[in-house]
C-alpha positions as CSV (number, residue, x, y, z in Angstrom):
1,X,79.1,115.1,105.8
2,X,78.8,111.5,104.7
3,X,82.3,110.4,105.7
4,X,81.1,108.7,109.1
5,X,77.2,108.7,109.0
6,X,75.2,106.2,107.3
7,X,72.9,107.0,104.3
8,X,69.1,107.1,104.8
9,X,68.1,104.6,102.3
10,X,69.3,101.1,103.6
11,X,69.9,99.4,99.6
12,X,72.1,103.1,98.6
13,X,74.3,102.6,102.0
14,X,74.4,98.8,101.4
15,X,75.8,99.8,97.8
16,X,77.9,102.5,99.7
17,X,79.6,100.1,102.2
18,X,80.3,97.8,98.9
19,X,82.0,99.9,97.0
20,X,84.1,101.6,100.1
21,X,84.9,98.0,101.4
22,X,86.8,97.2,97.9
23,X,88.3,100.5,97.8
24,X,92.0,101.0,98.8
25,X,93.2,103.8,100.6
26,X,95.7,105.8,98.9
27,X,97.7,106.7,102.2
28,X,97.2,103.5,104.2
29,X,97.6,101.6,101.2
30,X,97.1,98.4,102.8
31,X,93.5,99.4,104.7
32,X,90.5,100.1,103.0
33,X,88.8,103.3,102.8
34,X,86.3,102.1,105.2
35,X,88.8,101.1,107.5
36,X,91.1,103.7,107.0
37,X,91.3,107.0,109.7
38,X,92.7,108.6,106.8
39,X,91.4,112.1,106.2
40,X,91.6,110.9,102.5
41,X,89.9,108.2,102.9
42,X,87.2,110.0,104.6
43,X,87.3,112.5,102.1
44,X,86.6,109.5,99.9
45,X,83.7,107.8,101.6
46,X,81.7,110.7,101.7
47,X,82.2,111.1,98.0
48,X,81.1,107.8,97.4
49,X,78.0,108.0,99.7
50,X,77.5,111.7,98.0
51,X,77.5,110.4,94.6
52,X,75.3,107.0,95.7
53,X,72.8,109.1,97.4
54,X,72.3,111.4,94.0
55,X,71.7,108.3,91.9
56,X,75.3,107.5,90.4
57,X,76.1,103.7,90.0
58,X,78.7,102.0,92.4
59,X,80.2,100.9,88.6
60,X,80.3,104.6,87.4
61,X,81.9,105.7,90.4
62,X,84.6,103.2,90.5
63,X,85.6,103.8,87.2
64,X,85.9,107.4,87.8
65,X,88.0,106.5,90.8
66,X,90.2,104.0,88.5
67,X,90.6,107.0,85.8
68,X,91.6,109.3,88.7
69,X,93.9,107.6,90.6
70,X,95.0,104.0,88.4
71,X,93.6,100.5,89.2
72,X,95.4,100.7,92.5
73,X,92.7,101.9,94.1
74,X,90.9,98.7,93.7
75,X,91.2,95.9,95.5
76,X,90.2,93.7,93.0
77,X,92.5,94.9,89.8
78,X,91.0,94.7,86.5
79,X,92.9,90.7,84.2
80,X,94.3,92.7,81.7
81,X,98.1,91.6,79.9
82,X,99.8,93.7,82.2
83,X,98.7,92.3,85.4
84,X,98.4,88.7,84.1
85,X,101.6,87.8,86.2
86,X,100.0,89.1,89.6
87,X,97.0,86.9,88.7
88,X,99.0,84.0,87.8
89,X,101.3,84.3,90.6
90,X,99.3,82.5,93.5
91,X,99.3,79.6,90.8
92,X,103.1,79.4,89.9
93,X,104.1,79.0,93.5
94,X,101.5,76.7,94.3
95,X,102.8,74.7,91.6
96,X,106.3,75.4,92.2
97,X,106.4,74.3,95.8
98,X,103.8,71.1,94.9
99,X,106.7,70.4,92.6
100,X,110.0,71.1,95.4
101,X,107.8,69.0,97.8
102,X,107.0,66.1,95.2
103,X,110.8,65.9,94.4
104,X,111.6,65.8,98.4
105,X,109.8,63.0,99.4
106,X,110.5,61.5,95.7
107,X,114.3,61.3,97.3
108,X,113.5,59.7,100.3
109,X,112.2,56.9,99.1
C-alpha cells in the first residue's frame, strides 16, 4: 500500500523519504529505492513506510536491511577495515594526480 502514497504524519514520511533516499536498489543498483520503478524497490518502500508508520526507527530498519541483504544496500557504507580502501580511494588519486601534475609543470620549467 505504502509503495507510492505518502504517510499521514508529515515527521514519519520525512523520516520515510530519508531512509528510502540512502537506500540502494538491489536491481537498479545504481538508483535509489525512491527512484527506482523497480517492483523491488517498491516492495521496499512500502516496508520502510510500513515499519516507520508502526513506530520502528529509521536506524533499526536499516540495520535489518544491512543484515538482510550486506552493506550494499546502503549508500553510505559503514568505515570498517574492509572498506578502508573505497574510503581512501577519492584521496589517493587526488594525491596521485596533484603529484603527476606537480612533476609536469616541474619539467617545463
Amino acid at each position: 500500500r505504502w509503495a507510492n502514497e505518502q504517510l499521514p504524519d508529515p515527521r514519519q514520511e520525512a523520516a520515510a523519504q530519508n531512509l528510502i533516499g540512502s537506500l540502494r536498489c538491489l536491481v537498479c543498483q545504481g538508483q535509489s529505492i525512491a527512484d527506482s520503478d523497480a517492483d523491488l524497490a517498491g516492495s521496499m518502500r512500502a516496508m520502510v513506510r510500513t515499519r516507520i508508520a508502526a513506530g520502528e526507527r529509521p536506524q533499526a530498519i536499516r540495520t535489518w536491511l544491512i543484515a538482510r541483504y550486506g552493506n550494499w544496500v546502503s549508500f553510505t557504507p559503514p568505515v570498517e577495515p574492509l572498506t578502508w580502501p573505497l574510503w581512501a580511494a577519492p584521496l589517493v588519486l587526488l594525491l596521485g594526480g596533484l603529484w603527476l601534475a606537480r612533476n609536469r609543470f616541474a619539467k617545463r620549467r
